[in-house]
N, C-alpha and C positions, 0 to 999 in steps of 0.2 A: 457590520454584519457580513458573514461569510455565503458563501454556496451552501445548500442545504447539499448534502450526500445522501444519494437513493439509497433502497435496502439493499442493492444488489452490490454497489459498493462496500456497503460496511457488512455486508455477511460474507463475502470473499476475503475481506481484508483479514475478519477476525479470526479465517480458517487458515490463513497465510499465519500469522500469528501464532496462532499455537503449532502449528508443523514446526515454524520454520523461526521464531521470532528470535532467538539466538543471532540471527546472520543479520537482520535486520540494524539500521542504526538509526541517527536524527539527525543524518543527510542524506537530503533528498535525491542529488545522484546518487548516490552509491546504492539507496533504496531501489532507482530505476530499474538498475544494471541487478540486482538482486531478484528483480517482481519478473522482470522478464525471463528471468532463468526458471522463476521455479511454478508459473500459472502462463495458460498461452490465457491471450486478450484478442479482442479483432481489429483492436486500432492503440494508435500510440496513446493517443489521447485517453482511453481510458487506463490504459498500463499507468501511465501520470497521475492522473486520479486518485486511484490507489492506492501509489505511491508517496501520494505527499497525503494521504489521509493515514498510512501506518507512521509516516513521519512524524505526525502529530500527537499518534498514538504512542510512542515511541518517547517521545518528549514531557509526556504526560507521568509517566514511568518513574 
């Protein structure tokens, strides 16, 4: 079993998504380097978050 993701991850994510979800891929760095450019965050750790929950999202696709 994995981390549950709060709503506040997965409702930012899914707005990242439809803006942006072109630019996006199903790696994880390149997601980093992606999420930071286009949402400010207040720590790394949740930009990571994020980014490997669109990764997922992403893979799903």
């Amino acid at each position: 079993m994995g981390r549950i993701k709060t709503t506040f991850i997965k409702r930012k994510t899914k707005e990242l998504l439809k803006k942006h979800g072109d630019s996006f891929t199903t790696d994880f760095s390149k997601n980093k380097e992606i999420a930071g450019r286009h949402i400010e965050v207040q720590s790394k750790k949740l930009r990571n978050v994020i980014a490997g929950y669109m990764t997922r999202l992403k893979r799903r696709e």
